[in-house]
C-alpha positions in Angstrom: 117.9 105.4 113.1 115.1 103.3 111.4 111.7 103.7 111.8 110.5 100.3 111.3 106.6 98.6 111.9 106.1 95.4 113.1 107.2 92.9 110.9 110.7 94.9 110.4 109.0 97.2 107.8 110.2 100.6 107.1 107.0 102.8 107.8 105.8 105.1 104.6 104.9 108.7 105.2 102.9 110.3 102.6 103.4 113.7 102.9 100.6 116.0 100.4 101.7 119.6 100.3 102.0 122.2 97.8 104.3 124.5 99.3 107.8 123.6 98.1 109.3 124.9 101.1 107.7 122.7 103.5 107.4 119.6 101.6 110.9 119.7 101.4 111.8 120.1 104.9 109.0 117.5 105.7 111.0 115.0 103.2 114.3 116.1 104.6 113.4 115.9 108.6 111.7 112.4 108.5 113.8 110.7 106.2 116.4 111.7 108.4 114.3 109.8 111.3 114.1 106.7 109.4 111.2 107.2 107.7 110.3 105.9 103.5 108.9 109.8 102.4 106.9 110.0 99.6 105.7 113.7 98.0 102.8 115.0 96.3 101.9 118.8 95.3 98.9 118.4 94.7 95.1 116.4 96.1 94.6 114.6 93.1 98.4 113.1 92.8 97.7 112.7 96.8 94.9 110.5 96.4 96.5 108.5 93.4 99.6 107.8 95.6 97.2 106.6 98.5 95.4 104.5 96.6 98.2 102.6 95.5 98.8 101.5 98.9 101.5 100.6 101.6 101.6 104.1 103.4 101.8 104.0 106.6 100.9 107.5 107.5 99.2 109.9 105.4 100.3 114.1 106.5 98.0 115.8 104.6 97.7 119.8 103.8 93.8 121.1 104.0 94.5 123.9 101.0 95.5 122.1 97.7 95.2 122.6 94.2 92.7 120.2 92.2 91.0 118.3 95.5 91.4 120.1 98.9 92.1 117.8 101.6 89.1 117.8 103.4 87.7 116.3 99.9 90.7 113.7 99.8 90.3 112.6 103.4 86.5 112.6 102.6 86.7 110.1 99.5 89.8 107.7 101.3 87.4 107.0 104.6 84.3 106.6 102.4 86.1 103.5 100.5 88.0 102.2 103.7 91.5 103.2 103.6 92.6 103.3 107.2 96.1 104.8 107.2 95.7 107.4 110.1 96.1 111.0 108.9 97.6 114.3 110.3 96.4 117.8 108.7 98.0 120.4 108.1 96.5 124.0 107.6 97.2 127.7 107.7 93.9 128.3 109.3 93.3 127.8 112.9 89.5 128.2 113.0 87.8 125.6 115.5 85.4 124.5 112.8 88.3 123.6 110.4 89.5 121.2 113.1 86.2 119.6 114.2 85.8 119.3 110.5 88.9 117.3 109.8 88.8 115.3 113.0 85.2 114.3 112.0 86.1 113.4 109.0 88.7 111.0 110.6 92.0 112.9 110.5 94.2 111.7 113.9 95.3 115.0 114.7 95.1 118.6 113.2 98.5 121.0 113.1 98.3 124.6 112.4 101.1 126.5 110.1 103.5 127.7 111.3 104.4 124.5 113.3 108.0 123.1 115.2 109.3 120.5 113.4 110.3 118.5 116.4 106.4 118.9 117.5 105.3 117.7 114.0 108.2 114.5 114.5 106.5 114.3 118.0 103.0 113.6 116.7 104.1 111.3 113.6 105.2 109.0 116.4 102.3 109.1 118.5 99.9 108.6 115.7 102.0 105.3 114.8 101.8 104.6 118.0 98.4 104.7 118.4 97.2 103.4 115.1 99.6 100.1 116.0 97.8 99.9 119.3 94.3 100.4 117.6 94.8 97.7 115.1 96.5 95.0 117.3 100.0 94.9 116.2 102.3 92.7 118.1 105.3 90.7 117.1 104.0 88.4 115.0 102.3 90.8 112.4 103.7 90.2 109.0 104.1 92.7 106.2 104.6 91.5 103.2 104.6 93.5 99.6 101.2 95.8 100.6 100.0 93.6 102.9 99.8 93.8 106.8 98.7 90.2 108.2 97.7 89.8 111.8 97.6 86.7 112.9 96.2 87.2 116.0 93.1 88.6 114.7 93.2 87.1 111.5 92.9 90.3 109.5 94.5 90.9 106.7 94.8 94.4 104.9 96.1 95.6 101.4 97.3 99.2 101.5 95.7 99.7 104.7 92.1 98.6 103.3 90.7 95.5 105.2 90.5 92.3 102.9 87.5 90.0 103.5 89.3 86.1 103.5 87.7 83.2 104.1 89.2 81.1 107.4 90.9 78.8 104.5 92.3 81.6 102.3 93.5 83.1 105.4 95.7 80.0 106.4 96.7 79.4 102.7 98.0 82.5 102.5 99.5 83.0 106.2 101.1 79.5 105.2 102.9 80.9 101.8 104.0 84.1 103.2 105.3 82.5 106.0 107.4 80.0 103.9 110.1 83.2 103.4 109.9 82.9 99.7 110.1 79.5 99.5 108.1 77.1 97.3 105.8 74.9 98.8 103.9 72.1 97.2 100.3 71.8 97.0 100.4 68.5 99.3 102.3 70.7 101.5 99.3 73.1 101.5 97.2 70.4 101.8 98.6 69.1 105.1 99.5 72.3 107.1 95.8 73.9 106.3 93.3 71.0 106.1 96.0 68.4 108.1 97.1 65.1 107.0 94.3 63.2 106.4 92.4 65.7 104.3 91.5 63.4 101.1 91.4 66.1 98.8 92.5 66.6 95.4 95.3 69.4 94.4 92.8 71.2 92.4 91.0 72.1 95.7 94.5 74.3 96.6 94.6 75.6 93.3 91.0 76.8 93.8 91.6 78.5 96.5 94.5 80.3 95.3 92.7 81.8 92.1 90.5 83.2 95.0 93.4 84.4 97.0 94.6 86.4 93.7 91.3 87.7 92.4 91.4 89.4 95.8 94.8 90.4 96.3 96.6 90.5 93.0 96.3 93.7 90.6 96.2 91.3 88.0 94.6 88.0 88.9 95.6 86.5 85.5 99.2 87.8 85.5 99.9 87.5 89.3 103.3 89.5 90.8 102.8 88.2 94.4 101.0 84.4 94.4 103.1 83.0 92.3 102.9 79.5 90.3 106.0 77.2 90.3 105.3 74.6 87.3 105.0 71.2 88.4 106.0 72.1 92.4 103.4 74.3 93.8 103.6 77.9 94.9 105.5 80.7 96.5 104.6 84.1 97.8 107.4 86.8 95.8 107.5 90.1 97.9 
């Protein structure tokens, strides 16, 4: 079984608990569905982790070491990561639920909990968050990036990216291309169509914006990558 998103992407689970016991069964139950399972004991290694991007699904524990969850959840919504979230806590008190539902957790578990539940929910949040943000067919991931075509969104590690109608198609065009290289006249003529008069410089332009927006390193880029003397590819 493979748990893949649209695009044909193997969904991330982020799974931030300190108790051993049950990170390790988390790990060991939804790999075993299909799922890319990534572990952290602690808030601070949690939020380091999401911040890095491509998670699909955050399950998050309310009573950490270093930064509590509600303080993770907190500080991830307040600079517009999106990856829905499912708590986990010990205590059942309403107030600890309203809080982490108003925070914008998904859903809220209570320890002890059935595994096949937990499994049950993991795929209904998906679900869901798919539905929410459009998802059809033609959504591409590529590297951290989900691009929607339909809606012409584009988001890095689950944050929203603000393009430009132009940097959209440049970059739709290029990560379409399946790794291959195309030529800025190439660019030229699927985005601005064949009788834009132009000069090359104007692609080149656009992808130094692309990069300064989408590249950890604008000046050393991993993802828009230059081809001397051809043009440019998009490296996964």
């Amino acid at each position: 079984m493979n748990r893949l998103g649209q695009g044909g992407a193997r969904r991330t689970v982020l799974v931030v608990e300190d108790d051993d016991s049950i990170a390790m069964g988390l790990e060991m139950n939804l790999s075993a569905e299909g799922y890319r399972v990534l572990i952290a004991a602690d808030g601070e290694s949690g939020l380091a982790l999401a911040r890095a991007g491509g998670i699909d699904l955050l399950i998050l524990d309310v009573m950490l070491p270093k930064l509590n969850g509600f303080e993770l959840l907190r500080m991830l919504r307040a600079e517009r990561y999106t990856m829905p979230v499912i708590m986990l806590s010990a205590r059942g008190a309403e107030m600890d639920k309203v809080m982490g539902l108003e925070l914008g957790a998904e859903d809220y578990i209570t320890k002890p909990f059935g595994l096949a539940e937990l499994l049950a929910r993991v795929k209904a949040v998906l679900r869901r968050d798919a539905i929410a943000r459009g998802d059809d067919a033609n959504t591409i991931r590529a590297a951290d990036l989900e691009i929607h075509p339909s809606t012409r969104e584009v988001r890095r590690g689950g944050k929203l990216v603000e393009l430009t109608a132009t940097e959209f198609d440049i970059l739709f065009c290029l990560v379409s291309a399946g790794g291959r290289v195309l030529s800025r006249e190439q660019l030229q003529a699927k985005v601005w169509g064949p009788s834009h008069h132009g000069t090359p410089r104007t692609v080149d332009n656009f992808i130094l914006q692309l990069r300064a927006k989408l590249e950890d390193n604008a000046a050393n880029p991993r993802h828009l990558v230059t081809v001397r003397g051809v043009g440019y590819r998009f490296v996964v």
